[in-house]
DSSP file (Angstrom, degrees, kcal/mol; ACC not computed):
  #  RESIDUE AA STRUCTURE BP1 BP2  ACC     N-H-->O    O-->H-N    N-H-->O    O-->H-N    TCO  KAPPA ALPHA  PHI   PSI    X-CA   Y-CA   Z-CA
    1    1 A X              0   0    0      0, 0.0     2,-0.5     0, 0.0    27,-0.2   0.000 360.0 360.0 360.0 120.5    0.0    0.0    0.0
    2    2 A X  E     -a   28   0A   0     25,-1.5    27,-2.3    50,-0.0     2,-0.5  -0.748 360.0-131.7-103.0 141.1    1.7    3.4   -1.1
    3    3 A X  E     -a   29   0A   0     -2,-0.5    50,-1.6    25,-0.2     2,-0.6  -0.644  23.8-168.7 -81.4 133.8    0.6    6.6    0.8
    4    4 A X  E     -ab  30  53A   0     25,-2.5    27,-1.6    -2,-0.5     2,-0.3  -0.948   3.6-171.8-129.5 134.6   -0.2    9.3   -1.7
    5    5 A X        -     0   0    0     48,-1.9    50,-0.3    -2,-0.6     2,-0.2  -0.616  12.6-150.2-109.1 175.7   -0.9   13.4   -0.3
    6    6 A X        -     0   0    0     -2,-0.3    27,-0.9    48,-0.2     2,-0.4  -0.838  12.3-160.1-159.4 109.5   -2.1   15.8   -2.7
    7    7 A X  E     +dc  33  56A   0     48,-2.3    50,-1.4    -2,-0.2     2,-0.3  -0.917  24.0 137.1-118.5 122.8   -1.1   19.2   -2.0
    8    8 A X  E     -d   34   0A   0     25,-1.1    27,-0.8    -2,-0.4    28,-0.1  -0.906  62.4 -86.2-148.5-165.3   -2.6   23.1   -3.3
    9    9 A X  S    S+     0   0    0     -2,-0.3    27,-1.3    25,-0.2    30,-0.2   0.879 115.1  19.4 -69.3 -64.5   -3.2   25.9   -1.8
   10   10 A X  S    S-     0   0    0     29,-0.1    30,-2.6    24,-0.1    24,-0.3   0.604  89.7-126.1 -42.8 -30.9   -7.1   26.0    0.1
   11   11 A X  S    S+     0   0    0     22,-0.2    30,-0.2    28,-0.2    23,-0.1   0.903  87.0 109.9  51.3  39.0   -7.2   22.0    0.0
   12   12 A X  S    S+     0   0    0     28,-0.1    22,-0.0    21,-0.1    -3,-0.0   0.609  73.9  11.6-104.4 -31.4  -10.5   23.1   -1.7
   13   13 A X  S  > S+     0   0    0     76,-0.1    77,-0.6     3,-0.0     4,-0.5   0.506 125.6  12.7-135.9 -64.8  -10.4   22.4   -5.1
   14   14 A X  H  > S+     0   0    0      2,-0.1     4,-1.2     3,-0.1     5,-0.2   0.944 115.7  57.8-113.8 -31.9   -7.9   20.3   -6.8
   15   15 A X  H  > S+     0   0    0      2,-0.2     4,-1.8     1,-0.2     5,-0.2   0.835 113.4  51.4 -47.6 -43.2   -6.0   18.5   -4.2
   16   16 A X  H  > S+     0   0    0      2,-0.2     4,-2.3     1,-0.2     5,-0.2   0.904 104.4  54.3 -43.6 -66.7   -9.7   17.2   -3.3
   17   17 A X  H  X S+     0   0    0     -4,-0.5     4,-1.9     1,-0.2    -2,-0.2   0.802 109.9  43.8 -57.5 -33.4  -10.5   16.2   -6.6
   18   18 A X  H  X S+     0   0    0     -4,-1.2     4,-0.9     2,-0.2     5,-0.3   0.944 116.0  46.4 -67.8 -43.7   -7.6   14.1   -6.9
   19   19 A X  H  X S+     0   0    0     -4,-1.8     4,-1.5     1,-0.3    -2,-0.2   0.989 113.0  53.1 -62.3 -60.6   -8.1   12.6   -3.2
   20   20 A X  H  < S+     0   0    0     -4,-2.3     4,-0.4    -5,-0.2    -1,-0.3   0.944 112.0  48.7 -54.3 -49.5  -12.1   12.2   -4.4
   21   21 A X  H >< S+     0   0    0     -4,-1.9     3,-0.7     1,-0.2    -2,-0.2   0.914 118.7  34.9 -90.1 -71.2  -10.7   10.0   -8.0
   22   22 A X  H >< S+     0   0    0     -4,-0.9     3,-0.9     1,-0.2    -1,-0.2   0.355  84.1  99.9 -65.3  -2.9   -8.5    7.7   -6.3
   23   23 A X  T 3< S+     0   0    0     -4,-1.5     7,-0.2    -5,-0.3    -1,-0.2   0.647  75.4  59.5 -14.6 -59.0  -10.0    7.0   -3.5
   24   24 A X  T <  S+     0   0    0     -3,-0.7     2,-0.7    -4,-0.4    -1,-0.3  -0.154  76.2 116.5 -71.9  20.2  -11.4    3.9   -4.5
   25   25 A X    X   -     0   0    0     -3,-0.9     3,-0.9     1,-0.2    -3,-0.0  -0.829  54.6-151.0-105.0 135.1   -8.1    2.3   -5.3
   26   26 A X  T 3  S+     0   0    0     -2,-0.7     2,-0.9     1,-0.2    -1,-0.2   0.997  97.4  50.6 -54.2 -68.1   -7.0   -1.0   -3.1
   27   27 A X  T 3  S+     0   0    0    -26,-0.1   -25,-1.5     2,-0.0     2,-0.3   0.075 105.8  62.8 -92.4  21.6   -3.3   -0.2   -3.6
   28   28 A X  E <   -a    2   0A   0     -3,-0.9     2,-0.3    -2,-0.9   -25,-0.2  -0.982  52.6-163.2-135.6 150.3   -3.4    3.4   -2.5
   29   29 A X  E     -a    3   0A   0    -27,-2.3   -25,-2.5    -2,-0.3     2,-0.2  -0.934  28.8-164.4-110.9 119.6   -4.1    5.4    0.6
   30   30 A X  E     +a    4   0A   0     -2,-0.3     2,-0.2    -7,-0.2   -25,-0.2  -0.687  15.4 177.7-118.5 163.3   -4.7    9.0   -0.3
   31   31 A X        -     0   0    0    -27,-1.6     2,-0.2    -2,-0.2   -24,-0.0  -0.545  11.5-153.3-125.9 165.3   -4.8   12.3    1.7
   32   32 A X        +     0   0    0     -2,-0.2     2,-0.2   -27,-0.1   -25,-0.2  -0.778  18.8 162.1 -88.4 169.4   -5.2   16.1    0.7
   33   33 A X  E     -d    7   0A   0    -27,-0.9   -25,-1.1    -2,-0.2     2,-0.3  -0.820  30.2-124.3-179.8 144.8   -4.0   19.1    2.5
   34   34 A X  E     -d    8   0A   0    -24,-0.3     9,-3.8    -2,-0.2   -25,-0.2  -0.847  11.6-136.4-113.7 147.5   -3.5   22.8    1.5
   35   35 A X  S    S+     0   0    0    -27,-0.8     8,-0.2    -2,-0.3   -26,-0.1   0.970  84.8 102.0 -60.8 -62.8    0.2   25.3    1.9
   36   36 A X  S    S-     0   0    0    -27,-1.3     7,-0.4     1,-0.1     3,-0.2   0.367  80.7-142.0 -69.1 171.2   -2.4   27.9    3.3
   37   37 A X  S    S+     0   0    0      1,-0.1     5,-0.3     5,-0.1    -1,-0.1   0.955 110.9  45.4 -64.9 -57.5   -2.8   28.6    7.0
   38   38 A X  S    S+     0   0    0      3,-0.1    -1,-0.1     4,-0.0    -2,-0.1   0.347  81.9 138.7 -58.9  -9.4   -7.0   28.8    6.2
   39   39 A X        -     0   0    0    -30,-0.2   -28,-0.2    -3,-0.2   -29,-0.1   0.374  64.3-126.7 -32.3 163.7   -6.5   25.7    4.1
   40   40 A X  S    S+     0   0    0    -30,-2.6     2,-0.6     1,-0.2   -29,-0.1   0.852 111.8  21.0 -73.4 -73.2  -10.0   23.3    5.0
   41   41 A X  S    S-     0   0    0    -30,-0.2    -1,-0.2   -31,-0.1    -9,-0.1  -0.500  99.8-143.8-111.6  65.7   -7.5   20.8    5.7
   42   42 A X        -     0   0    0     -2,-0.6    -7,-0.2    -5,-0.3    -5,-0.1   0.459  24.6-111.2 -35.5 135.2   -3.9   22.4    6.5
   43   43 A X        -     0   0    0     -9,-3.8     2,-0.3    -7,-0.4    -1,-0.2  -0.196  47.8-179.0 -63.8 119.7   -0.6   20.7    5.4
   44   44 A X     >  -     0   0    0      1,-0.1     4,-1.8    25,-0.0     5,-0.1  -0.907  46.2-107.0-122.1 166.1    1.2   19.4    9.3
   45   45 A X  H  > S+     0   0    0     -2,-0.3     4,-1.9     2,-0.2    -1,-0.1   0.726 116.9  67.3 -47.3 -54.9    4.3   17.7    9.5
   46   46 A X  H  > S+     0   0    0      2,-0.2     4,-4.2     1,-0.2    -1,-0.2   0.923 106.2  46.9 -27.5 -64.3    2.3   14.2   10.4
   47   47 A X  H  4 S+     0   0    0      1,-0.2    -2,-0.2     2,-0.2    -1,-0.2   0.925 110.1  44.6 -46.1 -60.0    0.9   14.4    6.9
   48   48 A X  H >< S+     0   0    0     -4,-1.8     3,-0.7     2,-0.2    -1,-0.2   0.823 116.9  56.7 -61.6 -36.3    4.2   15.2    5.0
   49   49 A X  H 3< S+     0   0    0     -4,-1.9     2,-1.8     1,-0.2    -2,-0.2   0.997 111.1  42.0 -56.1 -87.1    5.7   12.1    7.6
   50   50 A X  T 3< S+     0   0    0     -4,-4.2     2,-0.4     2,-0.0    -1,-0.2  -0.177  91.7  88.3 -98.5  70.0    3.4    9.8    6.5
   51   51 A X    <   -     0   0    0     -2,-1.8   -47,-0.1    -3,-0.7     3,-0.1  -0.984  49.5-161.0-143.5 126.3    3.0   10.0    2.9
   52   52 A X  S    S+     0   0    0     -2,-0.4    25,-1.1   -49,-0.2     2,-0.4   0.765  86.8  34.0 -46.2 -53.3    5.3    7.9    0.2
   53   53 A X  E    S-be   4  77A   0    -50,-1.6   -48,-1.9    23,-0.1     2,-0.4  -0.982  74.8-159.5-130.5 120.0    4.5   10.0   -2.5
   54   54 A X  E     - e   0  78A   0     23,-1.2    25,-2.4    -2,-0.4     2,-0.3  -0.943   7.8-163.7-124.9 118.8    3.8   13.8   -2.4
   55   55 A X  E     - e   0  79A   0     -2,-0.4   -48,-2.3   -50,-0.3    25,-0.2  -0.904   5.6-175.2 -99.7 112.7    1.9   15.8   -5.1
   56   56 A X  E     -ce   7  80A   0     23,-1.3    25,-1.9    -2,-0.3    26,-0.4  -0.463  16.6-149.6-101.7 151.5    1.9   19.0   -5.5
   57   57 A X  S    S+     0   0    0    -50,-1.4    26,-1.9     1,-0.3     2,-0.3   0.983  76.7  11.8 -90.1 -48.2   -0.1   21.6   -8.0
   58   58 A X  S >> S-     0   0    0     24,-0.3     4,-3.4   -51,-0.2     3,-2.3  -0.871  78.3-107.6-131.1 144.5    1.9   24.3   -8.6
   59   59 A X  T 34 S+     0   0    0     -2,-0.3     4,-0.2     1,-0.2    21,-0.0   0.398 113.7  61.8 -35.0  -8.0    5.5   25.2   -8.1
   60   60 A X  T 3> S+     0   0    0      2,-0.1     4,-0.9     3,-0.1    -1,-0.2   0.237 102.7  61.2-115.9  -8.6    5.1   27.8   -5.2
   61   61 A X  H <> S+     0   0    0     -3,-2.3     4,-3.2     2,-0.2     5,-0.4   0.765 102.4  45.9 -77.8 -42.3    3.6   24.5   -3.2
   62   62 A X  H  X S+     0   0    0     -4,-3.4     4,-2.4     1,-0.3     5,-0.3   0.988 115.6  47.4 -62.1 -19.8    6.6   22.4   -3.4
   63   63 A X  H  > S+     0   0    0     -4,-0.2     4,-2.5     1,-0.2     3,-0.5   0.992 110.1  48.5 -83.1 -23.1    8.7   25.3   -2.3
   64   64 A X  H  X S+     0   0    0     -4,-0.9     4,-0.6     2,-0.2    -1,-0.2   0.899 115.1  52.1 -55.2 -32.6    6.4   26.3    0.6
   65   65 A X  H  X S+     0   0    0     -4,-3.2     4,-1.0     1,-0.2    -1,-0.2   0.721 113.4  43.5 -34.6 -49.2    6.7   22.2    1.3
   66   66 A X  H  < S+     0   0    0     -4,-2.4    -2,-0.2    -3,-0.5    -1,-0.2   0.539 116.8  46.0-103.7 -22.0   10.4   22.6    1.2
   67   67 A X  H  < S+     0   0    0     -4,-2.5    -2,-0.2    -5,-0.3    -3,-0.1   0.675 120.0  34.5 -90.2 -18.3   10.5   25.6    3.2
   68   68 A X  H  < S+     0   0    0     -4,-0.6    -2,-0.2    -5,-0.3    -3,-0.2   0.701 134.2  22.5-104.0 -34.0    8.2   24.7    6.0
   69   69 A X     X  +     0   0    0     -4,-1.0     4,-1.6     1,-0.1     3,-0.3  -0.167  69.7 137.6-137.6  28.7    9.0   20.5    6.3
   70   70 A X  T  4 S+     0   0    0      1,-0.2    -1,-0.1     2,-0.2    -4,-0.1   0.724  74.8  52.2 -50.5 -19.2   12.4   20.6    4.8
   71   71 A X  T >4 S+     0   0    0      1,-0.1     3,-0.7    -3,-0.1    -1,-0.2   0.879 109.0  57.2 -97.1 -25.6   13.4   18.0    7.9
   72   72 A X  T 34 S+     0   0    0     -3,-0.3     3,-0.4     1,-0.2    -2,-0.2   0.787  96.2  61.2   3.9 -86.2   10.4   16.0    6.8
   73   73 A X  T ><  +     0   0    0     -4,-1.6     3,-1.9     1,-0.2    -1,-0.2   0.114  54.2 122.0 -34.8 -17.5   11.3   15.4    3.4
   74   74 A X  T <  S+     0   0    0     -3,-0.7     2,-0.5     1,-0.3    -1,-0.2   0.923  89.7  17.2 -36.0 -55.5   14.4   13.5    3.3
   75   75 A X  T 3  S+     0   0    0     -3,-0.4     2,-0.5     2,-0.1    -1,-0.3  -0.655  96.3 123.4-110.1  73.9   13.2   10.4    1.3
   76   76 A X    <   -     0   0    0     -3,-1.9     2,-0.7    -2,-0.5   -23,-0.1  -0.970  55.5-137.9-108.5 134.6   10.4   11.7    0.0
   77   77 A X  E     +e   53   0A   0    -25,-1.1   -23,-1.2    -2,-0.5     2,-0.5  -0.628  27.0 178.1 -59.9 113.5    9.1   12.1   -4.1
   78   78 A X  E     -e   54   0A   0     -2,-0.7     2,-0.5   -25,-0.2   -23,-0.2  -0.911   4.4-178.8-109.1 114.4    7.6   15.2   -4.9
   79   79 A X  E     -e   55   0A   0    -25,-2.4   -23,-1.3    -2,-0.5     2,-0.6  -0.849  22.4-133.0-123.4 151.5    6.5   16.0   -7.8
   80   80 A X  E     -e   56   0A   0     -2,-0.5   -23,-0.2   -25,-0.2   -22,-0.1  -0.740   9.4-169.1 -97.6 113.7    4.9   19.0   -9.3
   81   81 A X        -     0   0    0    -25,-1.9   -24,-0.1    -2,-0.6     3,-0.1   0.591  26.4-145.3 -74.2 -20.8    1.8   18.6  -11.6
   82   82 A X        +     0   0    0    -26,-0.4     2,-0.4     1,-0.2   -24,-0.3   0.900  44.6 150.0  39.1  87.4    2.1   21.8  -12.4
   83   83 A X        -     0   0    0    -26,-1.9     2,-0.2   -27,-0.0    -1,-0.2  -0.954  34.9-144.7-140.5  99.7   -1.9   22.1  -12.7
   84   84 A X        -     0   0    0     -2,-0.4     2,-3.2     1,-0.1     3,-0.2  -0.347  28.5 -76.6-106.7 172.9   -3.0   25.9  -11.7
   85   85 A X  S    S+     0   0    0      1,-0.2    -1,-0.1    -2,-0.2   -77,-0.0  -0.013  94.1  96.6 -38.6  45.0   -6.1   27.7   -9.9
   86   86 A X        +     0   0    0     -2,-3.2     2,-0.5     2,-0.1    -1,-0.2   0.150  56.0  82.1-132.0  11.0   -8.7   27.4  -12.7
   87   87 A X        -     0   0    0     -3,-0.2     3,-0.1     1,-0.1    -1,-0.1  -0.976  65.5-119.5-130.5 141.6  -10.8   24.6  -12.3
   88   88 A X        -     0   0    0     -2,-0.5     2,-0.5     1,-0.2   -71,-0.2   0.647  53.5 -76.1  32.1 169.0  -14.2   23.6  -10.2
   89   89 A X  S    S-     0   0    0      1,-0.1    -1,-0.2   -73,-0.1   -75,-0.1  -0.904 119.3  -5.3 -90.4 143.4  -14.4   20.7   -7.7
   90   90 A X  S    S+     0   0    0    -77,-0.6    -1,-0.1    -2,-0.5     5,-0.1   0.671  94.6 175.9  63.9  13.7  -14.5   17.4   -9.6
   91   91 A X     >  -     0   0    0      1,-0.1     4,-2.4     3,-0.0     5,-0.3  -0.268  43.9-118.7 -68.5 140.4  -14.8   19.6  -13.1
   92   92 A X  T  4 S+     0   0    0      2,-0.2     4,-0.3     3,-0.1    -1,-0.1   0.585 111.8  48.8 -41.9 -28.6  -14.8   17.3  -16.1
   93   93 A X  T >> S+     0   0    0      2,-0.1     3,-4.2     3,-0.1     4,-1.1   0.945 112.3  51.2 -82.7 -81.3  -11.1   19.1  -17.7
   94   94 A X  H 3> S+     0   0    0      1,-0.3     4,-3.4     2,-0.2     5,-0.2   0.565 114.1  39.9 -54.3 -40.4   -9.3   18.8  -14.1
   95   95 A X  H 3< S+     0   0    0     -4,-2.4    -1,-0.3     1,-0.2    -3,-0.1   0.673 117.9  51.2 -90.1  -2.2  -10.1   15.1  -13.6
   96   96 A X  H <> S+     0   0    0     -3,-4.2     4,-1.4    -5,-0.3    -2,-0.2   0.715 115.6  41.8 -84.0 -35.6   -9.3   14.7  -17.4
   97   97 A X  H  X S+     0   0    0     -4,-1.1     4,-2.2     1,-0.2    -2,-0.2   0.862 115.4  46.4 -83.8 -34.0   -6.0   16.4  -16.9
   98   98 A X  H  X S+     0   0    0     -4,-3.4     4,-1.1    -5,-0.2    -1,-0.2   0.542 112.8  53.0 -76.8   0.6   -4.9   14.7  -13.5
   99   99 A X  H  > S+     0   0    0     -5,-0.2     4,-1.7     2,-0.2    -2,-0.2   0.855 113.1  44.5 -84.2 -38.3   -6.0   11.2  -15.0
  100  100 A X  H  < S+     0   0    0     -4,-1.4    -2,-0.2     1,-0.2    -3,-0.1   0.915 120.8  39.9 -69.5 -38.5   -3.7   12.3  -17.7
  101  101 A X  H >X S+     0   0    0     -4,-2.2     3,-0.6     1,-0.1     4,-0.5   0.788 118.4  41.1 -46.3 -53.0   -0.8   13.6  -15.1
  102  102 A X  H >X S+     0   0    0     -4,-1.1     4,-2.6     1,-0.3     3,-0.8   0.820  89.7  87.3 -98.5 -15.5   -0.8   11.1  -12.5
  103  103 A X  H 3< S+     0   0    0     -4,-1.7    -1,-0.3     1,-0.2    -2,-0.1   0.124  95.0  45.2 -88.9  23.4   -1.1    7.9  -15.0
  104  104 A X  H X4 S+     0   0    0     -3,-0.6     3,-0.5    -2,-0.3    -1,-0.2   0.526 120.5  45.0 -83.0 -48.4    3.3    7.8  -15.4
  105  105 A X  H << S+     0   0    0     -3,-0.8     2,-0.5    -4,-0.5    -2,-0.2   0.964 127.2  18.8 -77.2 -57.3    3.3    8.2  -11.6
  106  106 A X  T 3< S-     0   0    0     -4,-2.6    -1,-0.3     2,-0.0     2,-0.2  -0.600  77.5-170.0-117.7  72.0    0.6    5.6  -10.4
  107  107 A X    <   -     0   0    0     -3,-0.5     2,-1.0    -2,-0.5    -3,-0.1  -0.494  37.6 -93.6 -68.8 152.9   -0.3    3.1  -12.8
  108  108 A X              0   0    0      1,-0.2    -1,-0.1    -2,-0.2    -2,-0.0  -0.537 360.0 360.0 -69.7 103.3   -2.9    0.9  -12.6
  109  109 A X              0   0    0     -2,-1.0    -1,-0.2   -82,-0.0    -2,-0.0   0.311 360.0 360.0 -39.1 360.0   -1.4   -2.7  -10.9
């Protein structure tokens, strides 16, 4: 079982929708969490701990990631999706674009 976080800014919008489409997978456990302080669900240390696999949306996450949980981090992947602040929860282009995004990183077993 790999732990997978999902990181953007609120934890409102896209980090959610990804958390919301994989949910359902046996061979993942997935999280969200947002860089902001007001985030729904704010990025802590715990989170960053116990997560395998880190995604991030935009480039100003991973460095707020790296600036805030840098002791965190050691072995961890992060990769940048590079996916920005335009879309709905759950809109039809966002889940089209992370299916298209995440399918190098997590393929289907």
């Amino acid at each position: 079982m790999k732990n997978v976080l999902f990181i953007c800014s609120q934890n409102r919008l896209r980090s959610p929708t990804a958390e919301q489409m994989l949910c359902k997978r046996s061979d993942l456990e997935v999280a969200s969490a947002g860089t902001n302080n007001d985030a729904d669900t704010p990025l802590t240390a715990e989170l960053v701990d116990w997560a395998d696999l880190i995604f991030v949306m935009e480039k100003m996450h991973r460095s707020k990631l790296q600036k805030r949980f840098r002791a965190n981090l050691k072995s961890k992947r992060v990769v940048c999706l590079d996916i920005p602040d335009r879309y709905a929860f759950m809109d039809p282009a966002l889940v089209r674009l992370l299916e298209t995004k995440l399918a190098r990183h997590l393929p289907r077993g």
